[in-house]
C-alpha positions as CSV (number, residue, x, y, z in Angstrom):
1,X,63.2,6.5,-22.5
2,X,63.3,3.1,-20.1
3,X,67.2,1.8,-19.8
4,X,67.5,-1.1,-20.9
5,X,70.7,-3.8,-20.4
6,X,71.3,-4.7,-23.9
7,X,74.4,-6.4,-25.6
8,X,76.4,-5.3,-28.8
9,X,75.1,-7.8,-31.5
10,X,78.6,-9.6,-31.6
11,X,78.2,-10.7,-27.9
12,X,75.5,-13.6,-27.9
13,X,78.1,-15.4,-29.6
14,X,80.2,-15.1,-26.4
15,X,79.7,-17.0,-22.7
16,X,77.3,-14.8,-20.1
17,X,79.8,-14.2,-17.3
18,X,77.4,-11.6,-15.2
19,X,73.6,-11.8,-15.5
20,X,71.8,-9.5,-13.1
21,X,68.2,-9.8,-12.7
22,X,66.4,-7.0,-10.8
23,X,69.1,-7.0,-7.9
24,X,67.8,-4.8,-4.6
25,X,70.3,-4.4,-1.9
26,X,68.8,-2.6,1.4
27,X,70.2,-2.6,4.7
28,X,68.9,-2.0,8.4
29,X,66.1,-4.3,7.1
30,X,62.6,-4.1,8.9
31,X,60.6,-1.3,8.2
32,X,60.7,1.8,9.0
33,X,64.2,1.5,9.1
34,X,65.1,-0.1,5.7
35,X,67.2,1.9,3.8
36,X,67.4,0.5,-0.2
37,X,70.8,1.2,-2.0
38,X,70.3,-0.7,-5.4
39,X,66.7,-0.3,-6.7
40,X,66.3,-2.8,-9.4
41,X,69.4,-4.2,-11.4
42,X,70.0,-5.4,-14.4
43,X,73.3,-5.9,-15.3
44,X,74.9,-8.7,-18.2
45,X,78.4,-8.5,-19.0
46,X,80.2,-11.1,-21.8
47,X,83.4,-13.0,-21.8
48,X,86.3,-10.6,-23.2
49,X,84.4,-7.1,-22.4
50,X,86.0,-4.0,-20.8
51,X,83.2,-2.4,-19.3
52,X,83.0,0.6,-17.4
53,X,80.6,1.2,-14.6
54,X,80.2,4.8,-13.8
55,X,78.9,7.2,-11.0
56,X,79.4,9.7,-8.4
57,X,80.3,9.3,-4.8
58,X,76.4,8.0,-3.3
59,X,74.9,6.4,-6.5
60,X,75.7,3.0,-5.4
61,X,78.9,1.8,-6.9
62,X,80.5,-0.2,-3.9
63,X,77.4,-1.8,-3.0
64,X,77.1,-3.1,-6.3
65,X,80.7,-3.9,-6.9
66,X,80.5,-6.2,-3.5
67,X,77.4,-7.9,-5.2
68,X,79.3,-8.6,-8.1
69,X,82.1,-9.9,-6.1
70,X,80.0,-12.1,-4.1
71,X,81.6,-10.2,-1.1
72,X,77.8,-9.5,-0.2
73,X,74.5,-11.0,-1.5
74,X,72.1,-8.9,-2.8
75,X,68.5,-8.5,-1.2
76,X,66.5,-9.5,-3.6
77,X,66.5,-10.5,-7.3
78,X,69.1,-13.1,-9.4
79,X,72.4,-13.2,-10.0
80,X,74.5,-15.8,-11.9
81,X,78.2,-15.7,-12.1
82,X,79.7,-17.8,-14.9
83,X,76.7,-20.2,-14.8
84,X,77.0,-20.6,-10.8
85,X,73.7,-19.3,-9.3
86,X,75.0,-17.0,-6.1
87,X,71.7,-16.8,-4.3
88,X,71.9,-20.5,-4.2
89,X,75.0,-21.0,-3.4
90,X,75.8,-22.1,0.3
91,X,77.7,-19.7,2.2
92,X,80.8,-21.4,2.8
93,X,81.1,-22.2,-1.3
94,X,81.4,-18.4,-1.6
95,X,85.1,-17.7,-0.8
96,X,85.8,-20.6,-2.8
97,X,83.6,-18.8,-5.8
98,X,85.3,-15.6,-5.6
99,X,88.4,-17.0,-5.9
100,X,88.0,-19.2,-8.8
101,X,86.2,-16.7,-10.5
102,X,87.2,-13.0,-9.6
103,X,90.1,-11.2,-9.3
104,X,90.2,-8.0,-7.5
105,X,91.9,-5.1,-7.9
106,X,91.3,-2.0,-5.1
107,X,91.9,1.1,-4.7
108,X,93.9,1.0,-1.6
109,X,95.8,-2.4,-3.1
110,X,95.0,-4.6,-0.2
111,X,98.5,-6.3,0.0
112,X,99.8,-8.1,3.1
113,X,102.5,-5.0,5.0
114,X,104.9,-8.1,6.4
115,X,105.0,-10.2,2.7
116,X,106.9,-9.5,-0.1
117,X,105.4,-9.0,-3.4
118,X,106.2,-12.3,-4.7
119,X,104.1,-14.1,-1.3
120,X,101.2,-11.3,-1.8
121,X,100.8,-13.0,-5.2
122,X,101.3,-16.2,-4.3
123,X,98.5,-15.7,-1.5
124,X,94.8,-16.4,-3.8
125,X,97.2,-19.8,-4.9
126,X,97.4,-20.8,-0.8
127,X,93.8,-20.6,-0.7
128,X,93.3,-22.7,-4.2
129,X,95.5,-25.2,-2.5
130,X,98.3,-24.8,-5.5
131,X,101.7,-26.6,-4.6
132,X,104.3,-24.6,-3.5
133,X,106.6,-24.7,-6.4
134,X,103.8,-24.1,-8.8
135,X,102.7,-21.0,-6.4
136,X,106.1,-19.3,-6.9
137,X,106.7,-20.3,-10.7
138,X,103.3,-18.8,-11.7
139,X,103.8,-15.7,-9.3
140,X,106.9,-14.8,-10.7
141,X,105.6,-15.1,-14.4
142,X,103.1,-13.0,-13.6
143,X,105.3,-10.1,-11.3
144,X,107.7,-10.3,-14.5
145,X,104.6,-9.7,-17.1
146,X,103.7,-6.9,-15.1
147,X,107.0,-4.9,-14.7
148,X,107.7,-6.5,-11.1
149,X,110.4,-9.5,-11.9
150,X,113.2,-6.7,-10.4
151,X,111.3,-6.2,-7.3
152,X,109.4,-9.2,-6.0
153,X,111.7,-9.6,-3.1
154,X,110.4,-6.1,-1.8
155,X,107.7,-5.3,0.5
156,X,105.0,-3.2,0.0
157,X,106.7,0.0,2.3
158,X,109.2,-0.4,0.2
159,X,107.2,0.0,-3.3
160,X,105.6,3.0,-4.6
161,X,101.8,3.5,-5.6
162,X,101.9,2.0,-9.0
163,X,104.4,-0.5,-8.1
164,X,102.1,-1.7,-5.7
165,X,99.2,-1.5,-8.2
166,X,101.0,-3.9,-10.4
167,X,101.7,-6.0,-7.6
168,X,97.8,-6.1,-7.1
169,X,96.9,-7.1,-10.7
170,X,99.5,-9.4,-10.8
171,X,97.9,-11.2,-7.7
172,X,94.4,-10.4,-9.6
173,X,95.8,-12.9,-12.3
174,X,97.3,-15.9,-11.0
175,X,94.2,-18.3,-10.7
176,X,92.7,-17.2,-14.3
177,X,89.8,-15.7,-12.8
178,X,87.1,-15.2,-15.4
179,X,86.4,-11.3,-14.5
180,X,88.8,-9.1,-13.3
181,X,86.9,-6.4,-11.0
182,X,88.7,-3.1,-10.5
183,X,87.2,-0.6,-7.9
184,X,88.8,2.9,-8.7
185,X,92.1,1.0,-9.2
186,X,94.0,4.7,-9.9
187,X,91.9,6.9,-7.5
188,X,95.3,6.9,-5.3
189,X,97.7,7.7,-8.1
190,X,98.8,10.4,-10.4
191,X,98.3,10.6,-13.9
192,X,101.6,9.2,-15.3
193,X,101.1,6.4,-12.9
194,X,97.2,6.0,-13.8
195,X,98.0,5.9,-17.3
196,X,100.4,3.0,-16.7
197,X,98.2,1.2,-15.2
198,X,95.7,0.9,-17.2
199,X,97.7,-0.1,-20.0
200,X,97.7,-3.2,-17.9
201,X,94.0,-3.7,-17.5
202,X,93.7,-3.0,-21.6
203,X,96.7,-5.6,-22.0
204,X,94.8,-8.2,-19.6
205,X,91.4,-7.8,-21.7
206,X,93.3,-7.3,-24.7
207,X,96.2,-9.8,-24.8
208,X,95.2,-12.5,-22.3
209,X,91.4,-12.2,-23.2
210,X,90.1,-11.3,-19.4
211,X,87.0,-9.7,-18.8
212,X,87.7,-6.5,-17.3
213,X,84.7,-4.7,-14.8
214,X,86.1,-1.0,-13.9
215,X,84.1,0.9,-11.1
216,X,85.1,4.7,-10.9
217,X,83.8,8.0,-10.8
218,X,86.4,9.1,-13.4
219,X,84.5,9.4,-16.9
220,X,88.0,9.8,-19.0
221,X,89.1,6.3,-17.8
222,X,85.5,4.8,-18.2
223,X,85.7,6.1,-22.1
224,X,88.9,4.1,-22.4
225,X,86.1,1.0,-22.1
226,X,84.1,-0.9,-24.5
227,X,80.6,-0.2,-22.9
228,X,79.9,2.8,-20.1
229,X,76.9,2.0,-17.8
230,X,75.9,5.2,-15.6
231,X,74.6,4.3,-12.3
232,X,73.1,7.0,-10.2
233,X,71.0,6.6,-7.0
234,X,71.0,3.1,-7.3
235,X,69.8,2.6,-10.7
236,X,71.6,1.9,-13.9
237,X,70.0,5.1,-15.9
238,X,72.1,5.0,-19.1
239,X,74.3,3.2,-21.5
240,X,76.8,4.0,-24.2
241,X,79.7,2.6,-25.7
242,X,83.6,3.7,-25.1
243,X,86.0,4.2,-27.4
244,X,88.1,1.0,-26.7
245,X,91.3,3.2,-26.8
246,X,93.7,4.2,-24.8
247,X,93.4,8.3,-24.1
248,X,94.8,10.8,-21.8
249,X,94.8,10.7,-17.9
């Protein structure tokens, strides 16, 4: 049976945030020495989802996650993010796109070593050209929402793994980004940690109604999600829903 993108019936009623349209990534271009990584995605993800996007090491998950992060342009093929066309989008519009619209949560946390917590989260607010003030009343919110208001004066060597996590979807939060893009967010942490962490991630789709895209390998935190897509050799080959809920790490 042919895989096909579709949508739960509820979801036409909600805003198209990600609308894939046959996206091809290859690199070394030139033949014979073009190498194709994504063969052909479709991908559509609604306002308010938690969806899970699935594979083993090789099928294709970080190329598609810097697509969808407009870290990288596909190929070939469309993608619109939120009603902004990428492919047409001049190049030095993009930062300023993934900004607005995306905030990222890796596995490694990507915080700044010299910076305490509270000026890591401030950082995406620099960029938006926030005022000072405003930069530290919203990053401290947002540290204290996430379990951090006791340790925003700390630097990252001085945090553990899930501490630093938080720190990281704290930062993820502060512009109101319309997705919230998670690559392998607990592949780093143990399971105690893991769990708490993405309680987060259901409390952000959940309780401040953000889209939540989760690239892993791990199929017990992808059935946590509202909608599984399998990706394997560079091809989304199947699609199922999640159970929503909250399980065991």
């Amino acid at each position: 049976m042919e895989y096909t993108n579709s949508a739960p019936a509820r979801q036409p009623k909600r805003r198209l945030l990600i609308d894939m349209r046959g996206i091809r990534k290859s690199f070394y271009i030139g033949k014979p020495n073009e190498l194709e990584i994504l063969h052909g995605i479709d991908l559509k993800v609604w306002e308010g989802e938690f969806v899970a996007i699935v594979g083993e090491s090789g099928s294709g998950k970080s190329t598609l996650m810097n697509i969808i992060g407009v870290l990288d342009k596909p190929t070939s093929g469309s993608y619109t993010l939120n009603g902004v066309d990428i492919h047409a989008a001049p190049d030095n519009e993009l930062a300023a796109i993934r900004n607005r619209q995306i905030g990222f949560v890796f596995q490694t946390y990507n915080l700044i070593a010299r910076q305490t917590a509270l000026k890591n989260v401030e950082l995406p607010m620099l960029y938006a050209g926030v005022p000072g003030a405003e930069r530290t009343r919203r990053a401290t919110e947002w540290l204290r929402r996430v379990g951090m208001g006791e340790r925003m004066r700390h630097q990252p060597n001085e945090l553990s793994g899930g501490q630093k996590q938080r720190v990281a979807i704290a930062r993820a939060m502060v512009n109101d980004p319309a997705i919230i893009l998670a690559d392998e967010p607990t592949g780093a942490l143990d399971s105690q940690t893991s769990r708490v962490v993405m309680d987060l991630f259901h409390e952000m789709n959940e309780k401040y109604h953000k889209t939540v895209v989760l690239i892993t390998h791990n199929q017990n935190l992808a059935e946590e999600c509202q909608r599984v897509l399998t990706l394997l050799d560079g091809r989304i080959v199947a699609e199922r829903k999640g159970s929503g809920r909250r399980g065991i790490l």
